[in-house]
VEXGU-384353 format. One record per residue (C-alpha): residue number from 1; x, y, z. Coordinates in nm, 4 decimals, padded with zeros to 6 digits. Example, Ala and Ser with C-alpha at 12.3 -4.5 7.8 and 13.67 -1.06 7.14 Angstrom:
<sites>
[site 1, [01.2300, -00.4500, 00.7800]]
[site 2, [01.3670, -00.1060, 00.7140]]
</sites>
This chain:
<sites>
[site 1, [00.7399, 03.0432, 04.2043]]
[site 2, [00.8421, 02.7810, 03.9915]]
[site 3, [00.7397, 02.7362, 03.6630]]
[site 4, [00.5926, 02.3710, 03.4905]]
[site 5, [00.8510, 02.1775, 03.3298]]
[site 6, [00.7627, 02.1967, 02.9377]]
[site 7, [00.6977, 01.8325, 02.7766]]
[site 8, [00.9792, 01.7156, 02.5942]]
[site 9, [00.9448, 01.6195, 02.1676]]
[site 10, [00.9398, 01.2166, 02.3330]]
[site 11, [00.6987, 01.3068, 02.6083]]
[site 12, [00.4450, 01.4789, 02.3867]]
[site 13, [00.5447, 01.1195, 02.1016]]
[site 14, [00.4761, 00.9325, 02.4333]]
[site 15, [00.1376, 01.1004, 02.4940]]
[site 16, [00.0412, 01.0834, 02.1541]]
[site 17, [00.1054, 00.7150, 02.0791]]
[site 18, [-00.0441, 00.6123, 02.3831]]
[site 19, [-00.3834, 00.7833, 02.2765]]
[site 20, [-00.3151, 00.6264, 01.9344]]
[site 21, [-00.2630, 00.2756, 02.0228]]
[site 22, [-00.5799, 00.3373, 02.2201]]
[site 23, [-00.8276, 00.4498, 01.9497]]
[site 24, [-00.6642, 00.2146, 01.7294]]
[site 25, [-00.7714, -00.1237, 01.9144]]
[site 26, [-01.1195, 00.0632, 01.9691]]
[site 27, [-01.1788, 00.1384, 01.5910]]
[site 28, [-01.0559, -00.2278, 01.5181]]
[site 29, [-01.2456, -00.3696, 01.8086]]
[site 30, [-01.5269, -00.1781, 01.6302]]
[site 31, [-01.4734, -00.2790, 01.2545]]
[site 32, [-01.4474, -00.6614, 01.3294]]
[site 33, [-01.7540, -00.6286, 01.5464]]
[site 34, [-01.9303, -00.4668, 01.2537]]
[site 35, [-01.7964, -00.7304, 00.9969]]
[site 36, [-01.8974, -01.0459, 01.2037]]
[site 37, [-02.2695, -00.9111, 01.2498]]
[site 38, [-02.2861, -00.8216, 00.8889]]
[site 39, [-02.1416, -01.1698, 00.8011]]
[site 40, [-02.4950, -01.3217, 00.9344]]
[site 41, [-02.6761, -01.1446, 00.6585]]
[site 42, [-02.7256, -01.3341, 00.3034]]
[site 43, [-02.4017, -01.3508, 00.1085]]
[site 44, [-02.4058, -01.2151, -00.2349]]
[site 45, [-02.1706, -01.5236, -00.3299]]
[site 46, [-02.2447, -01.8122, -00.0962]]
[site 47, [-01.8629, -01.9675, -00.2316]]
[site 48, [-01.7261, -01.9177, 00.0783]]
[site 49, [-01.9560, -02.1642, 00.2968]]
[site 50, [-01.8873, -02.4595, 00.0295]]
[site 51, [-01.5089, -02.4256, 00.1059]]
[site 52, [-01.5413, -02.3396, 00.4707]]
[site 53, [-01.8805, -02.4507, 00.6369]]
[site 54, [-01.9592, -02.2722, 00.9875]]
[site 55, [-02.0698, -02.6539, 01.0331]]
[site 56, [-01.7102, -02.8095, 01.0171]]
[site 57, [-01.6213, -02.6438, 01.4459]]
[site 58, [-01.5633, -02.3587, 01.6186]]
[site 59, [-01.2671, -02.2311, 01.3777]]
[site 60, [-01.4373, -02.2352, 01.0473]]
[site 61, [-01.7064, -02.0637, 01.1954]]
[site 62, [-01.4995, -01.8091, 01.2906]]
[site 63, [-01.3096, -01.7426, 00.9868]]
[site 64, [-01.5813, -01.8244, 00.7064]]
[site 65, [-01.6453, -01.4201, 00.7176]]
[site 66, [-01.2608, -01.4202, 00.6393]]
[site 67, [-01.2938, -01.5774, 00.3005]]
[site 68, [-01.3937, -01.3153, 00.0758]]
[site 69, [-01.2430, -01.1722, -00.2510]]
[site 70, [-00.8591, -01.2401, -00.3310]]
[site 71, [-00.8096, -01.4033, 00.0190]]
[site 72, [-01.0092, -01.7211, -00.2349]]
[site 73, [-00.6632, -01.7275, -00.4530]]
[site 74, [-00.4123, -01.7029, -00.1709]]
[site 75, [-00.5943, -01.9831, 00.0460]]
[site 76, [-00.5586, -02.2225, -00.2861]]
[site 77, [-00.2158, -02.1352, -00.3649]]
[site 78, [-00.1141, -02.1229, 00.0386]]
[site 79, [-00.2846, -02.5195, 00.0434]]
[site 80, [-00.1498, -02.6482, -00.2878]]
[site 81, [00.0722, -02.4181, -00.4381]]
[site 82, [00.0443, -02.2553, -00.7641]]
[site 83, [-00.1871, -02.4406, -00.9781]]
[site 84, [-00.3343, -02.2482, -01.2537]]
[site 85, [-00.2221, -01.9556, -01.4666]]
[site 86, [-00.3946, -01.7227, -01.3390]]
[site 87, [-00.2838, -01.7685, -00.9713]]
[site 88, [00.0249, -01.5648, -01.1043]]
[site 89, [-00.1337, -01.2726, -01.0729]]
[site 90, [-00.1336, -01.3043, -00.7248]]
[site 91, [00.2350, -01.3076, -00.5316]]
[site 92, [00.3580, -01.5432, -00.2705]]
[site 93, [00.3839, -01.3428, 00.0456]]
[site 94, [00.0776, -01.3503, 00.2077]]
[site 95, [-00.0074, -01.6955, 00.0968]]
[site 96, [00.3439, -01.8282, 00.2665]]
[site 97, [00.2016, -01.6325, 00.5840]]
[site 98, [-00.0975, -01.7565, 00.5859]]
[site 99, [00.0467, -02.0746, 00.5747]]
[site 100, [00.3399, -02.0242, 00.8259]]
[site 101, [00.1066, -01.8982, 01.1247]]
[site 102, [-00.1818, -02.1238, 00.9794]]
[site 103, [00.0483, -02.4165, 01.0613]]
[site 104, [00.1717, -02.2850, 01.3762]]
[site 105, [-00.2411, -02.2758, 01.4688]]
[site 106, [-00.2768, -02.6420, 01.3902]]
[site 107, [00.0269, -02.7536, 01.5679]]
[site 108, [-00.1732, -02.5105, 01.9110]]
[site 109, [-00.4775, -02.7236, 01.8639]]
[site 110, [-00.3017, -03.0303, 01.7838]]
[site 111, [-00.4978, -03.0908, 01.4471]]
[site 112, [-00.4218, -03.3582, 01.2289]]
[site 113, [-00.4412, -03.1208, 00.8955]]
[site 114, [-00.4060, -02.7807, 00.7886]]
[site 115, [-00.7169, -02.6703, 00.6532]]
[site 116, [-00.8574, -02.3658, 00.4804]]
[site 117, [-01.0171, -02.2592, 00.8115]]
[site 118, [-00.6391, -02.2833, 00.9750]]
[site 119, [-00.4657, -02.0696, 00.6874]]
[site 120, [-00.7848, -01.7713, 00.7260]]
[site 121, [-00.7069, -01.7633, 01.0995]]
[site 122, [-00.3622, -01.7539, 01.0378]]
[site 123, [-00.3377, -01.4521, 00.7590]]
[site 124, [-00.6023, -01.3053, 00.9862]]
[site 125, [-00.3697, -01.2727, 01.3563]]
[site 126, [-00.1005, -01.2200, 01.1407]]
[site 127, [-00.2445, -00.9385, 01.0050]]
[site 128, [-00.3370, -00.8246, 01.3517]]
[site 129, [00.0319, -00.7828, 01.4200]]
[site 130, [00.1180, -00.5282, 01.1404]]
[site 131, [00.0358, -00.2013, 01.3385]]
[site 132, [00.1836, 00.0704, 01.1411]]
[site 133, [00.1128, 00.3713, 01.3745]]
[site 134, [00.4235, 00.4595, 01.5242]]
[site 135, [00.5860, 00.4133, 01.2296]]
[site 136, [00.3777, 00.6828, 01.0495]]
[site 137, [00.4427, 00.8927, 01.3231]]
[site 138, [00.8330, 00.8761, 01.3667]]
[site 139, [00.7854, 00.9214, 00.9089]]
[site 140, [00.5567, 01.2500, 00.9497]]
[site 141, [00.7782, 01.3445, 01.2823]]
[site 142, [01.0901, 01.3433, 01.0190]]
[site 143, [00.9109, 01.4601, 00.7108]]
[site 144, [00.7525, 01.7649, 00.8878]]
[site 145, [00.9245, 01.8087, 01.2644]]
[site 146, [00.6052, 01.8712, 01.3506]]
[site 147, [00.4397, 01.6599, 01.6510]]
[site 148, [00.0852, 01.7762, 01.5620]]
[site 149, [00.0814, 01.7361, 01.2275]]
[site 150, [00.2368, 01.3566, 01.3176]]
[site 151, [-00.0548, 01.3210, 01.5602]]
[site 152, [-00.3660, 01.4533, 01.2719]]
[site 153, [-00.2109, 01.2193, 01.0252]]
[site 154, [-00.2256, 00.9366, 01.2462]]
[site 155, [-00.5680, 01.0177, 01.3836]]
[site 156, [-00.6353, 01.0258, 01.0387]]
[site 157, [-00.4880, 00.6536, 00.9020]]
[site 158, [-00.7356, 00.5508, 01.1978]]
[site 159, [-01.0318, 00.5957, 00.9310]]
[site 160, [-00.8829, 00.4176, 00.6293]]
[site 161, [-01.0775, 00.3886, 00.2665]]
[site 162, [-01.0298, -00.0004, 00.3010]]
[site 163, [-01.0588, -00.1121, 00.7075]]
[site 164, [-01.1483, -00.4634, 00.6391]]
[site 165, [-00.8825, -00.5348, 00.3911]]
[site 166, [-00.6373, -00.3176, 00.5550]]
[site 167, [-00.6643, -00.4632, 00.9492]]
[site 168, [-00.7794, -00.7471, 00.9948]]
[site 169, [-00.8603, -01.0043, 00.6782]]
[site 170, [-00.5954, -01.2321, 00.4889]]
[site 171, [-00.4882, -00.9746, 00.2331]]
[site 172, [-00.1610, -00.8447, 00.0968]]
[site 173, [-00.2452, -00.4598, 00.2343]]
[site 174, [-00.1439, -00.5485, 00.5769]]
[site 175, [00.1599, -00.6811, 00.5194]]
[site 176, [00.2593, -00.4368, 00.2287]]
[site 177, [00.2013, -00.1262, 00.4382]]
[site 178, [00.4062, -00.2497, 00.6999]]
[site 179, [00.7487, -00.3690, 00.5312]]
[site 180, [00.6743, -00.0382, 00.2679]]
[site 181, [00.6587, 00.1859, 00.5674]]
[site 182, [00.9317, 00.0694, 00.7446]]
[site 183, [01.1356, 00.0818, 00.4695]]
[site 184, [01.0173, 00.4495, 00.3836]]
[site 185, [01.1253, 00.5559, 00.7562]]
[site 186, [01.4767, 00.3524, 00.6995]]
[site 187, [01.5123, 00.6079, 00.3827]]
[site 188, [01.4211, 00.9037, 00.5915]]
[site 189, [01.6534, 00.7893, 00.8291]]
[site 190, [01.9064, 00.7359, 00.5176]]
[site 191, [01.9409, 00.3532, 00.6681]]
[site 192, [01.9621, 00.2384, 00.2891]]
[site 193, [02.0285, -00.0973, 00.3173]]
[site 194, [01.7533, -00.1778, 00.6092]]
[site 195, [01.5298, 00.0525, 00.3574]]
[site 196, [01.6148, -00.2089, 00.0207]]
[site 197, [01.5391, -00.5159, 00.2471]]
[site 198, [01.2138, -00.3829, 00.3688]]
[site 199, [01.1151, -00.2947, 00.0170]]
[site 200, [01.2277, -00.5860, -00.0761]]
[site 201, [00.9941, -00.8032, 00.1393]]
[site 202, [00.6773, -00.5372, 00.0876]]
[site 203, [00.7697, -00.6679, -00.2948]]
[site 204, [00.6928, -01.0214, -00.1960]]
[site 205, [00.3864, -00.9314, -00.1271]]
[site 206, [00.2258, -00.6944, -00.4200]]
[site 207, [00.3522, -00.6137, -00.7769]]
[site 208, [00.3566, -00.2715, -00.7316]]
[site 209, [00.6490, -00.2731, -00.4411]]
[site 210, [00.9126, -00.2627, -00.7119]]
[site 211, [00.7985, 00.0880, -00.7808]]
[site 212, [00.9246, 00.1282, -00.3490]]
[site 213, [01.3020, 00.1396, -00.5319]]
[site 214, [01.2428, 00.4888, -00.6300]]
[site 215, [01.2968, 00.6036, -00.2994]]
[site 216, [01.6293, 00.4424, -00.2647]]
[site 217, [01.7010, 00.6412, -00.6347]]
[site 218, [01.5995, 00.9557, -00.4851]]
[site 219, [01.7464, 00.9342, -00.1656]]
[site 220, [02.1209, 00.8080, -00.3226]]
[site 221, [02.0903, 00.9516, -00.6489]]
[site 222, [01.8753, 01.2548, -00.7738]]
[site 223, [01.7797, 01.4253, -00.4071]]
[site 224, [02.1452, 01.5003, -00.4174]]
[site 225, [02.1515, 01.5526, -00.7894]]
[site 226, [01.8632, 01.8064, -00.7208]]
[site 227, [02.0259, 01.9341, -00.3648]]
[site 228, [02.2929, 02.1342, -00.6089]]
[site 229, [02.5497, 01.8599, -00.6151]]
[site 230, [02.7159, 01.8580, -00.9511]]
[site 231, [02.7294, 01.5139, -01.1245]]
[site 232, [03.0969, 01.4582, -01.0777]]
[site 233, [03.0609, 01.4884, -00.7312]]
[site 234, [02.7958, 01.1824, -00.7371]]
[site 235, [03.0659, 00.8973, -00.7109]]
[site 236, [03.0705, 00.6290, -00.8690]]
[site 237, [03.0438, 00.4416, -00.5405]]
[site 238, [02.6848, 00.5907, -00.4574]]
[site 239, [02.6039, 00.5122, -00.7652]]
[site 240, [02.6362, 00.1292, -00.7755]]
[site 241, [02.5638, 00.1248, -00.4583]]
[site 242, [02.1845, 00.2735, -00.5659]]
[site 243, [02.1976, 00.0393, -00.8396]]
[site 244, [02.2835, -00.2776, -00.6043]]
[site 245, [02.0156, -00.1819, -00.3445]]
[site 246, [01.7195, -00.0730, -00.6025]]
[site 247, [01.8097, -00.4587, -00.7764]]
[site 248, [01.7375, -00.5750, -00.4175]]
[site 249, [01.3971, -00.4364, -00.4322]]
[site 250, [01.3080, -00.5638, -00.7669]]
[site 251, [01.4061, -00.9285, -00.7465]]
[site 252, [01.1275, -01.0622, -00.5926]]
[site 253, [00.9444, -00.9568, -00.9087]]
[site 254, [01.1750, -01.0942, -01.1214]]
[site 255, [01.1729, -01.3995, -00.9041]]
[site 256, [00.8501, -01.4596, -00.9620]]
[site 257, [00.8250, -01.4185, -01.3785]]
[site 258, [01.1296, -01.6732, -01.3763]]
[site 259, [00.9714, -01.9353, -01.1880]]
[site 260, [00.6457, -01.8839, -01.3838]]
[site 261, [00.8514, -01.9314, -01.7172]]
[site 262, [01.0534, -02.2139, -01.5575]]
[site 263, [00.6844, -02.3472, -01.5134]]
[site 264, [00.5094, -02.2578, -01.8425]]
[site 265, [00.8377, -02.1754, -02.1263]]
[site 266, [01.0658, -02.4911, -02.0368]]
[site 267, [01.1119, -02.8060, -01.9731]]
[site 268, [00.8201, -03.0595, -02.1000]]
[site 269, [00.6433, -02.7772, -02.1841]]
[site 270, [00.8857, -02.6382, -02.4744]]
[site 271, [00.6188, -02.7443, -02.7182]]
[site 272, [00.3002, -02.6363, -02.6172]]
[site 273, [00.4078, -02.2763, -02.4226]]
[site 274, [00.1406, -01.9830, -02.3961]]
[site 275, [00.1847, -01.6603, -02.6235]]
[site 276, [00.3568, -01.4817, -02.3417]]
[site 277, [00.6466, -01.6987, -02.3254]]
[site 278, [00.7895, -01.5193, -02.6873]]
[site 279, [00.7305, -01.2242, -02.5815]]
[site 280, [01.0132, -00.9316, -02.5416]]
[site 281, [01.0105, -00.9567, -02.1633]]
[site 282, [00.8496, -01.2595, -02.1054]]
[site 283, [00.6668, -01.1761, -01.7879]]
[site 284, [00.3459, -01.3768, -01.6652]]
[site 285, [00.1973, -01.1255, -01.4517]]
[site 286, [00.1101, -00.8366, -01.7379]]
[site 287, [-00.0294, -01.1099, -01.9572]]
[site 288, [-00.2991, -01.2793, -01.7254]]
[site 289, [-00.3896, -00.9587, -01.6174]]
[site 290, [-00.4699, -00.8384, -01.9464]]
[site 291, [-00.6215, -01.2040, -02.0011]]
[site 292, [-00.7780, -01.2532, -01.6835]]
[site 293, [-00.8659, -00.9099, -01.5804]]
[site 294, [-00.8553, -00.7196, -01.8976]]
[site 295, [-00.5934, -00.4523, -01.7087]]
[site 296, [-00.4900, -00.2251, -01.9675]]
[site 297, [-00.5260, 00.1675, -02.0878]]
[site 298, [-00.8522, 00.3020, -02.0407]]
[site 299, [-00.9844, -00.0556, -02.0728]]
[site 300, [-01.1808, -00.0277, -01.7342]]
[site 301, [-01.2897, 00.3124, -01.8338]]
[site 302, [-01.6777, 00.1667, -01.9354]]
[site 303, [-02.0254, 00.2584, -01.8501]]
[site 304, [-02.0727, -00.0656, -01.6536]]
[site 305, [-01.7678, 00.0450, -01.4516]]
[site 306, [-01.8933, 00.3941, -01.3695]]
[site 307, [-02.0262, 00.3354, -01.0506]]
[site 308, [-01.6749, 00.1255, -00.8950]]
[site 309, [-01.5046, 00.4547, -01.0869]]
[site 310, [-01.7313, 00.6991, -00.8577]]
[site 311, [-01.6558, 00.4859, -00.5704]]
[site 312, [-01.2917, 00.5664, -00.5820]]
[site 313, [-01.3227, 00.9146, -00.7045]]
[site 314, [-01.3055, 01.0631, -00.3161]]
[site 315, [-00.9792, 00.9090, -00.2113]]
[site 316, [-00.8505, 00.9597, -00.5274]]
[site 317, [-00.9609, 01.2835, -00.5866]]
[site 318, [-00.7843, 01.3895, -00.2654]]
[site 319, [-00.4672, 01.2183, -00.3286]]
[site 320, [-00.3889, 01.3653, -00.7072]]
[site 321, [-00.5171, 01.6378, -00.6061]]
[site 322, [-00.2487, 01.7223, -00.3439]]
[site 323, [00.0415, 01.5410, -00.5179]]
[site 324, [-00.0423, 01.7910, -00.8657]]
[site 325, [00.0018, 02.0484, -00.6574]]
[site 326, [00.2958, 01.9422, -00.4535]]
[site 327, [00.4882, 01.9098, -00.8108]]
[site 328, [00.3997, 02.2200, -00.9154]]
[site 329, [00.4564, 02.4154, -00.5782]]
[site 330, [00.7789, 02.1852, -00.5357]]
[site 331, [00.9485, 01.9278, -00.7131]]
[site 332, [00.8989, 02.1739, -01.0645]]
[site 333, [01.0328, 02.4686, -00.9323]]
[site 334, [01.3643, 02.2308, -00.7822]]
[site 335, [01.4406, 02.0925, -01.0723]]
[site 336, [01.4147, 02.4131, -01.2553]]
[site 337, [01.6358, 02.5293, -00.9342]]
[site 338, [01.9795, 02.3208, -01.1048]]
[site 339, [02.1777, 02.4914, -01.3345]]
[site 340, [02.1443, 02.2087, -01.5759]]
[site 341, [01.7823, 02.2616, -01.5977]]
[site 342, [01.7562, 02.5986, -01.5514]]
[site 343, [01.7370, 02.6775, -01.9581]]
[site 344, [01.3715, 02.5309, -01.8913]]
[site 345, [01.2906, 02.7662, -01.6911]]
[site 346, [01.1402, 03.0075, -01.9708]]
[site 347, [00.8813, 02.7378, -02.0468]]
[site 348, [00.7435, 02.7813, -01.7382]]
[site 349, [00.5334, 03.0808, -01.6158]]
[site 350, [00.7156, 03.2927, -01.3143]]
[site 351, [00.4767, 03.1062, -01.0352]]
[site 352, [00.6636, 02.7826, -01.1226]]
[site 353, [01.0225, 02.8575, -01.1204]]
[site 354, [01.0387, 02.9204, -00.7348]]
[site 355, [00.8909, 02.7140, -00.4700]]
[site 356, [00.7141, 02.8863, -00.1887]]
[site 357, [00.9231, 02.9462, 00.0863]]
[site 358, [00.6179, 02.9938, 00.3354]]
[site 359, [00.5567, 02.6550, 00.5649]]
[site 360, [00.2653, 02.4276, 00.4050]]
[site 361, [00.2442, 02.0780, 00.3298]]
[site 362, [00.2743, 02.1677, -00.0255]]
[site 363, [00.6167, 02.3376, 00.0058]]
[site 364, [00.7902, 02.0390, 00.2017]]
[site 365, [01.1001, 01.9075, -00.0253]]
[site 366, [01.1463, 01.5937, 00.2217]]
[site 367, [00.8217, 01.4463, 00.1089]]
[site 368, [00.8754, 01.5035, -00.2595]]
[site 369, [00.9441, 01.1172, -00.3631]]
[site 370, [00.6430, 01.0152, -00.1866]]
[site 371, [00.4139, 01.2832, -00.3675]]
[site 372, [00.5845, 01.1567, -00.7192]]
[site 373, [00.5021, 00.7949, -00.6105]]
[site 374, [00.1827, 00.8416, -00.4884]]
[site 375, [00.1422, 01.0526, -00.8236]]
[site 376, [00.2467, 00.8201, -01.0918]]
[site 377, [00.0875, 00.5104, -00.8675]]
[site 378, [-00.2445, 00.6944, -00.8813]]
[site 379, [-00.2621, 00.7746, -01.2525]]
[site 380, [-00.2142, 00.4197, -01.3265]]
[site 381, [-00.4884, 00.2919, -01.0904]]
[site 382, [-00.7094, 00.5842, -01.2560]]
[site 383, [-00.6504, 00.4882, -01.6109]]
[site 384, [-00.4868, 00.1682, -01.6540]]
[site 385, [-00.6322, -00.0870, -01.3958]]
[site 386, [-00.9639, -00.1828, -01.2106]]
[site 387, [-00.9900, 00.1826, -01.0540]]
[site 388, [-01.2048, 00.1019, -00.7360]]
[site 389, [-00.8942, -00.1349, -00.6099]]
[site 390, [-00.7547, 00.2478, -00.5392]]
[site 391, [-00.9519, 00.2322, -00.2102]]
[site 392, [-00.7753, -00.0722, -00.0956]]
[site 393, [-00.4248, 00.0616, -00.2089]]
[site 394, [-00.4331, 00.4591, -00.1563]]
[site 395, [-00.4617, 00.3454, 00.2110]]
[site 396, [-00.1263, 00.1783, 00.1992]]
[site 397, [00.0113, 00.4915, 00.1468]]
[site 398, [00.1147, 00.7534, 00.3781]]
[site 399, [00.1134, 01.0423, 00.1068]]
[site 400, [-00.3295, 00.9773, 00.1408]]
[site 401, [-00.3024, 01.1082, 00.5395]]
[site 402, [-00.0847, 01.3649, 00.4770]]
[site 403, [-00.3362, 01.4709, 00.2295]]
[site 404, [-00.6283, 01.4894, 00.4428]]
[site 405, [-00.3897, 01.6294, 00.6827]]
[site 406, [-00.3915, 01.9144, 00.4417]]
[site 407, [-00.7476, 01.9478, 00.3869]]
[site 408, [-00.8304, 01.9494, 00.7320]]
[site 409, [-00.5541, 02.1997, 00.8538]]
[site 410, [-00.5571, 02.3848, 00.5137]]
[site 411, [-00.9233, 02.3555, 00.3398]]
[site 412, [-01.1068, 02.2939, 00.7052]]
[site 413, [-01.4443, 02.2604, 00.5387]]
[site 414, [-01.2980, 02.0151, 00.2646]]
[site 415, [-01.1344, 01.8631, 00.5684]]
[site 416, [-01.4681, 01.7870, 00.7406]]
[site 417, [-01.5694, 01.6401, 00.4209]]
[site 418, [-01.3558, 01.3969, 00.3993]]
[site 419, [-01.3723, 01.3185, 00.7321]]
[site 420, [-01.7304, 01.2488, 00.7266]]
[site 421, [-01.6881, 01.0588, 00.4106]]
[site 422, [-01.4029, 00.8163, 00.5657]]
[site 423, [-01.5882, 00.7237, 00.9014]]
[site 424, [-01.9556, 00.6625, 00.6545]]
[site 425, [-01.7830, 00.4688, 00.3871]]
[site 426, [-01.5670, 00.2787, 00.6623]]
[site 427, [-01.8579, 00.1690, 00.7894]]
[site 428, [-02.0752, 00.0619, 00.4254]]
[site 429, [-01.7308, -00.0831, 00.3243]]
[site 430, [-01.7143, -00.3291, 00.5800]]
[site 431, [-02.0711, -00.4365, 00.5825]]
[site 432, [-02.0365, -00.4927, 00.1651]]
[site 433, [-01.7089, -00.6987, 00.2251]]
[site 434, [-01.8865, -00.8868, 00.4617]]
[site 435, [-02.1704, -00.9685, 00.2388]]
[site 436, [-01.9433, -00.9974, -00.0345]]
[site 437, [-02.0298, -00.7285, -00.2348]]
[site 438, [-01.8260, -00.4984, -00.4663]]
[site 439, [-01.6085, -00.3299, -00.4521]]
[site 440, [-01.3597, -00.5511, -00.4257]]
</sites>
């Protein structure tokens, strides 16, 4: 009698993508439903029908519901560039894509000009076509050779803190998470130069991608620093070579300050140049935040804030949560692990010095530069920026599933909690976008 033939690793990846890709289109099916009936209730800010009236055809009544929030600032600097000083807060890769397929939809329809209406159905298909899921999978599959565990973390990304921002509107989260995830496989994969050019491009799109260098850092420089290989064997070699490919990933930043201080520092304007021009680093973007926005240490951290500080508290919560104790289970105990740290050691109580060598998500070394990103990333949304914009970011990052992963494999009854929470505040989340409420 002959026995079944046992699923291969790709069969079971097979099977589990296919059911993926499945409940993915539902779930999106399902959250653009829910946003385009909620759109037909009174707006909070009726803004968006004086710039795109349902009136004007069949395309602006289908994107209207589109225009809400930052998508206003990309539209404007997508149709004429940018034009005032505070548009610098805002970086030029989704507005060039929502003017490359927004052009590409007006040459389909044979339209004489590219409107607003064009560049909202544009960012929106184009954000359609950013699917992350297999490459979270193939990411967990490396991180933690574990199909299952690739499979609950997916399942999981299907119910993100943000859905409306995140898959289907003109926003910068689409397009981040793909190029930033793509580029975190390439690293796993130690593809380093595909990795820097992926970053690189996620960096075109939000401020924050120049912090995606680390991993090129870690993966060239301190894993193997850390992995008990002495300095001198660190060549010089893999050492520029970090430094050449981490430069890739921050020039788009520093792209961007220089052609806002070509704009506002030289030329005519020599003589009548804004305060941030003679500054140390002369950079645009951490000025008209603090100007614009009032971003800055504890400066959200009000009594009139306290309610879009609760609102991010769950997905927060979660993520520092697990990331504290992935340091202290992990990273701690291998840096204390190299001889040239190892005099630390005494300041440090016993439970610190080794890491567990038991299997759990909080003993994995591969996912320790994601844990120290997602770490340092959330303290600064918690203390040093508008905190509720954690929803819309924490579910860019991969480091958020594997914590729920955690919870629900780990801390089951946590794990239903969140759960419950994701799928309810999915769900409010999409009708208050649609309405244009906070948060934003």
């Amino acid at each position: 009698m002959s026995s079944a033939k046992r699923p291969t690793v790709q069969d079971v990846r097979a099977r589990h993508l296919r059911t993926l890709r499945l409940l993915s289109v539902l779930g999106l099916s399902l959250a653009i439903l829910l946003a385009f009936a909620a759109s037909h209730l009174p707006l909070f800010d009726s803004s968006p029908l004086l710039l795109v009236s349902p009136e004007e055809g069949l395309l602006a009544k289908g994107t209207s519901s589109l225009l809400r929030w930052d998508t206003f600032h990309f539209a404007h600097i997508a149709q004429e560039g940018y034009v005032y000083e505070y548009e610098w807060a805002f970086f030029p890769g989704t507005p060039f894509v929502m003017r490359a397929f927004g052009e590409l939809l007006r040459r389909l329809r044979a339209d004489s000009k590219l409107t607003i209406a064009h560049l909202l159905a544009g960012g929106g298909l184009a954000s359609l076509l950013c699917g992350t899921t297999t490459t979270l999978y193939d990411l967990t599959m490396h991180c933690f050779n574990s199909p299952s565990v690739a499979y609950l973390t997916c399942l999981l990304s299907l119910l993100p803190s943000s859905p409306a921002t995140l898959r289907f509107s003109a926003s910068t989260e689409p397009f981040f998470t793909y190029f930033s995830y793509r580029g975190m496989l390439c690293c796993a994969r130690s593809e380093w130069l595909h990795a820097s050019l992926f970053f690189a491009v996620a960096s075109t799109f939000r401020s924050n991608g120049f912090m995606l260098g680390g991993y090129i850092l870690w993966g060239l420089f301190v894993g193997p620093f850390f992995g008990r290989q002495s300095a001198s064997r660190i060549s010089l070699y893999r050492l520029t070579k970090a430094g050449f490919l981490t430069s890739l990933v921050f020039t788009p930043f520093l792209y961007h300050q220089y052609n806002a201080y070509l704009t506002f520092c030289a030329g005519e304007n020599v003589g009548d140049t804004p305060p941030w021009c003679s500054s140390t680093l002369p950079f645009i973007y951490s000025y008209v935040q603090e100007k614009y926005w009032n971003v800055g240490f504890l400066r959200y951290w009000t009594p009139s804030q306290a309610p879009n500080i609760l609102l991010a508290t769950p997905v927060l919560g979660v993520l520092l949560t697990f990331c504290v104790k992935h340091t202290l289970n992990t990273t701690i105990p291998l840096i204390l692990s190299h001889p040239l740290f190892s005099p630390l050691s005494r300041l440090f109580p016993a439970s610190l010095r080794i890491a567990r060598s038991t299997p759990s998500f909080l003993s994995n070394k591969d996912i320790v530069p994601h844990a120290l990103h997602a770490l340092v990333l959330g303290l600064v949304l918690l203390f040093a920026a508008h905190t509720q914009i954690a929803l819309r970011l924490a579910a860019s990052l991969p480091t958020t599933y594997w914590a729920a992963a955690w919870l629900v494999v780990e801390h089951p009854r946590a794990g239903k909690w969140w759960v419950a929470w994701s799928v309810v505040w999915g769900a409010i989340s999409i009708v208050l976008w649609a309405v244009f409420l906070p948060p934003a």
